[in-house]
C-alpha positions as CSV (number, residue, x, y, z in Angstrom):
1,X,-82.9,30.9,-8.4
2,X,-81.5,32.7,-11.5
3,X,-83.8,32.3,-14.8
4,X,-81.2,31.9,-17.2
5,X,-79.6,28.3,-17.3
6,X,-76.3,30.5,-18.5
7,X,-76.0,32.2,-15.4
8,X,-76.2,29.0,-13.4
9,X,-73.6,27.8,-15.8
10,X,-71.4,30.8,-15.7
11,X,-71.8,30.3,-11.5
12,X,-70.4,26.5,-12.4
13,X,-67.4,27.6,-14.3
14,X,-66.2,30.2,-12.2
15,X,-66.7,27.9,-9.0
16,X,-64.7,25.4,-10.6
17,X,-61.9,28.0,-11.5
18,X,-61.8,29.1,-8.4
19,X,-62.2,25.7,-7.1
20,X,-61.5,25.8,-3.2
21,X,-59.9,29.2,-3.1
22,X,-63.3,30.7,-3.2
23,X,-64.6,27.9,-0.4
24,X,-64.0,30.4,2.7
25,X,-65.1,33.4,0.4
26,X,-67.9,31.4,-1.9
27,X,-70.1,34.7,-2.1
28,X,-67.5,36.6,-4.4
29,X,-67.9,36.4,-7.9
30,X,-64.8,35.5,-10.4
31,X,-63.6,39.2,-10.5
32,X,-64.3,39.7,-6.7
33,X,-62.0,36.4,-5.9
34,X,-59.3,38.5,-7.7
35,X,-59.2,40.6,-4.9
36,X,-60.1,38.5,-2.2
37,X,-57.0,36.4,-2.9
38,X,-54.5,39.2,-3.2
């Protein structure tokens, strides 16, 4: 979907970060799970 293999990565890392916090909200990004969890 994305043309940069960074981006794809970056998606990667941030899932895993989030890990299954960001499961029920899986479209934010790393700064928008901020939120979402407080």
């Amino acid at each position: 979907m994305t043309k940069n293999p960074v981006e794809l990565v970056e998606k990667r890392i941030s899932r895993v970060k989030s890990g299954s916090r960001l499961s029920s909200t899986g479209q934010t990004n790393g700064k928008g799970h901020r939120n979402g969890c407080v």
